[in-house]
C-alpha positions in Angstrom: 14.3 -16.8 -44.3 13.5 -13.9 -46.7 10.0 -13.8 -46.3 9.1 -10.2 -45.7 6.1 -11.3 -43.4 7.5 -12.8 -40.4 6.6 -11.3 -37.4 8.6 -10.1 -33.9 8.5 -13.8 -32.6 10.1 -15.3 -35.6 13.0 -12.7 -35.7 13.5 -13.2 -31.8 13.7 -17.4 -32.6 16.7 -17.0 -34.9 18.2 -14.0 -33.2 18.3 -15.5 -29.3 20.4 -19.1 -30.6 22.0 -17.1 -32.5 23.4 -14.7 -29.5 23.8 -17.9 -26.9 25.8 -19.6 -29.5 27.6 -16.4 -30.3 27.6 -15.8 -26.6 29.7 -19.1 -25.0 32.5 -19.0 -28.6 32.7 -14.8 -28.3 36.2 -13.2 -28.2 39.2 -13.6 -30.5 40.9 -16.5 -28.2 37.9 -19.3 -28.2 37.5 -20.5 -31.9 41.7 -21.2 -32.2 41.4 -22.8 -29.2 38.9 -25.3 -30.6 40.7 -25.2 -34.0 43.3 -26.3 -32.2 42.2 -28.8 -30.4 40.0 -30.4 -33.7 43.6 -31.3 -34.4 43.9 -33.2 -31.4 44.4 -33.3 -27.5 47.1 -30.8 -26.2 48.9 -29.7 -23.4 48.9 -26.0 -22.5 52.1 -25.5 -23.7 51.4 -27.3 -27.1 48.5 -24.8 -27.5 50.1 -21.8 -26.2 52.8 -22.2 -29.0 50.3 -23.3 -32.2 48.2 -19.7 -31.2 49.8 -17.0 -32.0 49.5 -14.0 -29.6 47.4 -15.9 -26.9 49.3 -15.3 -23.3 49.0 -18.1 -20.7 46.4 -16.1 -18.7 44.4 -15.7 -21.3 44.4 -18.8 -22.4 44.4 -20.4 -19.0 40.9 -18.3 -18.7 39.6 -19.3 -22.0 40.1 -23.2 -21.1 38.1 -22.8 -18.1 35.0 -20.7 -19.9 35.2 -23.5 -22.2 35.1 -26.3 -19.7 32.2 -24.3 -18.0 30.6 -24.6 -21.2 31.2 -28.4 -21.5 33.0 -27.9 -25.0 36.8 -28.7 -23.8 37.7 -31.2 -20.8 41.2 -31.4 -18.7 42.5 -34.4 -17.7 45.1 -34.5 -15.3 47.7 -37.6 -15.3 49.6 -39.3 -12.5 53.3 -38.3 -13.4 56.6 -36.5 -12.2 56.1 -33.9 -13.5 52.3 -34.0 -13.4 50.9 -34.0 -17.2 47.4 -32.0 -17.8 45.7 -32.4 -21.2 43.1 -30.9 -22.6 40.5 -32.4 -25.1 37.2 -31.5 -27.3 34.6 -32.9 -25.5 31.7 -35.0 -27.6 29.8 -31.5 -27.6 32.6 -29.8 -28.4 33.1 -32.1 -31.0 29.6 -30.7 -32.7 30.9 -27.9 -33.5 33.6 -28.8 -36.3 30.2 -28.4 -39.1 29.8 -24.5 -37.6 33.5 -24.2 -38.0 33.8 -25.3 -41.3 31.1 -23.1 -42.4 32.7 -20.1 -41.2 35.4 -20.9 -42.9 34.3 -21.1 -45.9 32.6 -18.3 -45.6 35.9 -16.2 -45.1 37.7 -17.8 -47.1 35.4 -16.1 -50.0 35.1 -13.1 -47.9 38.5 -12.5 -48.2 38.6 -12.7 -51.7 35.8 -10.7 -52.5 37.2 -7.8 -49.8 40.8 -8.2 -51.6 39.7 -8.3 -55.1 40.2 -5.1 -57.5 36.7 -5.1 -58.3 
């Protein structure tokens, strides 16, 4: 990836996954929703407490970008009172590597930022 030679067409084939991957998890709310759902299927209520600072619009919005995006499913179940959960999809699923990498990788940029040095 350092080569110095690379031309306009090899920048433009990192940089455009790059932006449509960085395009469907943008925002602050869409990573701790997946985070929290890696942990296992929730109800809205369930997630709404374990994110700090989402409100229920917001995250009500972010569940359906997601679902748009074929990352989270709802499933609604046949109950009084009716019970909606929401799951990782298998695609979804593909993403725990990614998120593991970026947390890693602040995990050291944190230190490196904080340390006296």
């Amino acid at each position: 990836m350092k080569n110095k030679h690379r031309n306009k067409e090899d920048c433009q084939a990192v940089i455009q996954p790059v932006r449509d991957a960085l395009d469907v998890l943008n925002g602050k709310w869409k990573l701790p929703i997946i985070i929290a759902l890696t942990l296992g299927n929730k109800r809205f209520s369930e997630m709404a407490r374990e994110i700090p600072g989402i409100t229920d619009r917001m995250l009500s919005k972010e569940l359906r970008e997601l679902e748009l995006n074929k990352l989270v499913t709802r499933t609604v179940y046949d109950a009084i009172p009716v019970v909606v959960e929401y799951s990782l999809t298998n695609y979804g699923d593909t993403l725990h590597n990614v998120i593991g990498e970026l947390r890693k990788w602040g995990i050291k940029h944190r230190k490196l930022i904080m340390s006296k040095g």
